[in-house]
N, C-alpha and C positions, 0 to 999 in steps of 0.2 A: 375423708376422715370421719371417724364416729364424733358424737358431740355436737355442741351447738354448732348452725351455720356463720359463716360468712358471705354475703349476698352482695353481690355487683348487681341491680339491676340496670337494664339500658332498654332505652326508647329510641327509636327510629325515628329519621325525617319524614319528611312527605315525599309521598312514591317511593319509598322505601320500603324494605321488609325485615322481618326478625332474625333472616341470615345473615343479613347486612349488614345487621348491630352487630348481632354475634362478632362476625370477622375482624368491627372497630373494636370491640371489648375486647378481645383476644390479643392485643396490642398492648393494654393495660397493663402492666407490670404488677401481679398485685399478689403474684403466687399461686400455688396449690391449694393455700390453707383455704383459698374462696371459689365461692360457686358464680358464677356469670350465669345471666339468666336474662334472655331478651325476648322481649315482649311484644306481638303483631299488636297493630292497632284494629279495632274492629269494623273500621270502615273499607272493606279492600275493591281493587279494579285494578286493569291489566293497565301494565307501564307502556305506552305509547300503545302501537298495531303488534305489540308483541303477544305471548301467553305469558309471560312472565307476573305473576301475582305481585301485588305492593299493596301499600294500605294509607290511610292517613287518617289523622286521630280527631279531625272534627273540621267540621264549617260554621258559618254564621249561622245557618240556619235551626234551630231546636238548642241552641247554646247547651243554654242552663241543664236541658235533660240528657243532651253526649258530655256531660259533663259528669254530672252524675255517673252516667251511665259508665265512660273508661275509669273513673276511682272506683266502684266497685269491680271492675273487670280485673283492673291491677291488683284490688284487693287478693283478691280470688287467686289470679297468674302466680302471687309472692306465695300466698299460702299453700296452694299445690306444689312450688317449687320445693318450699320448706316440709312439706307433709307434717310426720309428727315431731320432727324435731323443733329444737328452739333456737330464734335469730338470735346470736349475737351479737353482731354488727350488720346495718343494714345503708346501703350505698344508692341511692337512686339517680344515673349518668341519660341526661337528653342531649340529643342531637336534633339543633332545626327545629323543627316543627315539634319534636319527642322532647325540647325540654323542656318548654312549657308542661306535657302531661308528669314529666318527672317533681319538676314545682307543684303542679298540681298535686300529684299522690303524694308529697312530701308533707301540704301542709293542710288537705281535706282526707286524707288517704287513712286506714284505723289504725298502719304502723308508724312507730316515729322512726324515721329513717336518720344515720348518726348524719350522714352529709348529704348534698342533693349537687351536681354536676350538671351545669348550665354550656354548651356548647354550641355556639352558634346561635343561641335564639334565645329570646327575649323572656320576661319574667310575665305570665298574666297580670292586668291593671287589676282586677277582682280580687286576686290575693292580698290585696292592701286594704278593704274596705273595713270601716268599721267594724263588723258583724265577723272580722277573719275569727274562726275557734282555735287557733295555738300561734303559738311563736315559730319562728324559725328553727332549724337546723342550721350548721356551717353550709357556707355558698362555696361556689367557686363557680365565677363567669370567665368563659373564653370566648374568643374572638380571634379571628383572623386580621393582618394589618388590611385586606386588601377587600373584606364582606363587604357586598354591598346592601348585603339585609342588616345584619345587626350589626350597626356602625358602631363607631367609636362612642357618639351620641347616647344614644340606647344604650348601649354597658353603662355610662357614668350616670344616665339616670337610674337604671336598674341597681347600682351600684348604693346612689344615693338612699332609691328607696327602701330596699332591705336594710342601709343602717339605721333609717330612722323607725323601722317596723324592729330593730333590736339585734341582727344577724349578723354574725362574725361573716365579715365578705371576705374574701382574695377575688383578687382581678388576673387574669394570664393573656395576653394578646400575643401569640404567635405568628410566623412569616406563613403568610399561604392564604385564602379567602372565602368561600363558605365552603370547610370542608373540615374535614376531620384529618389529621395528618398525625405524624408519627410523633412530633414534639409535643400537641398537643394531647396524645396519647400516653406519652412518660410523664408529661406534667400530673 
């Protein structure tokens, strides 16, 4: 449609790629009025002995500068997505490893995004530091009953610390385990 966007963005896990999101976003119930738009991370390598491309959005190694470096890339991705139009509402949805970088562009990123969608994975410790430059958006942390990465644990502290950094939370824990499923997709 003509007019301002609606923007679902989505970030992939690790060893994952931007088809992959696509597919989970496409599950989204969110209508026509919005544009899905899913984001390769810039670090890519072949998924096992396969040809199959994936990516992942950072290591320990050079933090601070692939840090930098994917919030301008996202910059960049949401802005070519948008061209000359104007965001109306702007959604940024991670999975795994991709919600971190979704928190990331949510709260160093130059758009304010209306909500930021945490799936599977944890909230960066950095975003809480003194020196953070804005406030939150609406959260929403999910989790699987059965993850063995982002336990139960990890949500109620991720949970705590965005209330005390000021962020309207919800919490969703669904039946299934690191993974993206269908309920957690209508949520």
């Amino acid at each position: 449609p003509e007019g301002p966007l609606r923007l679902l963005v989505g970030f992939h896990g690790y060893a994952q790629n931007a088809e992959e999101m696509m597919e989970m976003l496409r599950a989204v119930p969110v209508g026509r009025s919005w544009t899905r738009v899913s984001v390769q991370g810039l670090h890519r390598f072949y998924r096992g002995r396969s040809e199959l491309t994936v990516a992942s959005w950072m290591t320990r190694q050079d933090r601070d500068t692939l840090i930098a470096d994917n919030v301008q890339y996202v910059d960049a991705a949401i802005d070519a997505a948008a061209g000359a139009r104007a965001i109306e509402r702007l959604v940024l949805c991670g999975f795994s490893q991709g919600a971190a970088m979704a928190y990331r562009a949510a709260v160093l990123g130059a758009r304010w995004p209306d909500a930021v969608i945490g799936v599977c994975g944890d909230v960066p410790p950095e975003l809480f530091d003194e020196g953070s430059p804005r406030t939150w958006p609406r959260v929403l942390l999910a989790r699987g009953t059965a993850d063995d990465y982002y336990t139960a644990e990890k949500m109620r502290a991720d949970d705590a610390s965005l209330a005390r950094a000021g962020a309207h939370v919800e919490t969703f824990t669904f039946e299934g385990g690191h993974e993206w499923t269908r309920e957690c997709a209508a949520r």
